[in-house]
C-alpha positions in Angstrom: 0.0 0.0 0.0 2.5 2.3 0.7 4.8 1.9 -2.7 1.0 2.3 -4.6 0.6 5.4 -1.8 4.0 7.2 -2.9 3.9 6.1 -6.6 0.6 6.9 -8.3 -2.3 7.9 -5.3 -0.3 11.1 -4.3 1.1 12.7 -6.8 -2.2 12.0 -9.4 -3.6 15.1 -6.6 -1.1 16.4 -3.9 -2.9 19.5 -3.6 -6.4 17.7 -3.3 -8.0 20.0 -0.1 -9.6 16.2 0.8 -6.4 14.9 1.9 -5.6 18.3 3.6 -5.1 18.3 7.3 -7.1 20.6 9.6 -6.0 24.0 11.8 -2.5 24.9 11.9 -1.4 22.2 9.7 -3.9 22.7 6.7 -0.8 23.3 4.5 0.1 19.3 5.2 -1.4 17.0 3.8 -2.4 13.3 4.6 -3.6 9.4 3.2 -5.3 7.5 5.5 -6.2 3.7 4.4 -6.7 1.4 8.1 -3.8 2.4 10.0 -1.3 3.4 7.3 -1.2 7.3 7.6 1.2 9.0 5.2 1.6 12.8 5.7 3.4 14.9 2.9 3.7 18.7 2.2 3.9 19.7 -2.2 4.3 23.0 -3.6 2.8 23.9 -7.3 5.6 26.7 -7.7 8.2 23.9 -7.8 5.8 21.2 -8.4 7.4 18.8 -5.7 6.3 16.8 -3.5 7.9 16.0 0.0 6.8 12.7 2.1 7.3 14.0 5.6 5.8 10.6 7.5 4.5 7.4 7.2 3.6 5.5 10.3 1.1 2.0 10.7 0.3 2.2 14.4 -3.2 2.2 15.8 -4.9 5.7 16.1 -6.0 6.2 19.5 -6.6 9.9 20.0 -4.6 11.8 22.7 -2.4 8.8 22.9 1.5 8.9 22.8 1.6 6.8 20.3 -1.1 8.3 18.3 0.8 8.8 14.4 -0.6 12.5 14.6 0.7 13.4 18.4 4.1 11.7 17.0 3.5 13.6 13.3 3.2 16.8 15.6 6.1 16.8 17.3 8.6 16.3 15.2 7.2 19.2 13.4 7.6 21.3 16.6 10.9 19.8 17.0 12.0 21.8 13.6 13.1 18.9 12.0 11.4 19.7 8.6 11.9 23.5 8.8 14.4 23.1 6.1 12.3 21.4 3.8 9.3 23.2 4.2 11.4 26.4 3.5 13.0 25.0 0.3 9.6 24.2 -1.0 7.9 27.3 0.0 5.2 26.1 2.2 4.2 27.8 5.1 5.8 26.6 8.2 2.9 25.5 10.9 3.8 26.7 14.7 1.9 24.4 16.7 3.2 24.7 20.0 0.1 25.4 22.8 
């Protein structure tokens, strides 16, 4: 699922506002199938796409191990700063 994910269901429609997460992170976008989540950020100017994470643990809201609370905080960490900077998408400041 995720080589079909990465290869033809993303980029067909990385922009696709369906796939767009919500809030502060509505310029990320993410596939959900069971408990494969893959989250990626694309930019039209340079017409990339960047795969940020792809995790297959159970969703359990609020949870450490919940793919978004672990998705979240490497974002807060900075990690993808660089990335997100080269491709010109807004970098989400999530921190409470």
């Amino acid at each position: 699922m995720v080589k079909e994910a990465v290869k033809t269901l993303i980029p067909r429609d990385p922009l696709n506002k369906r796939n767009a997460l919500r809030g502060k992170l509505s310029n990320i976008f993410r596939l959900r199938k069971g408990r494969l989540r893959i989250c990626w950020i694309a930019s039209s100017q340079t017409r990339r796409i960047c795969i940020l994470f792809i995790a297959q643990t159970m969703r359990k809201e609020g949870d450490a191990s919940d793919p978004y609370v672990i998705f979240q905080n490497l974002l807060e960490s900075g990690r993808f700063d660089e990335v997100m900077r080269e491709l010109k998408v807004k970098i989400p400041r999530t921190k409470r």
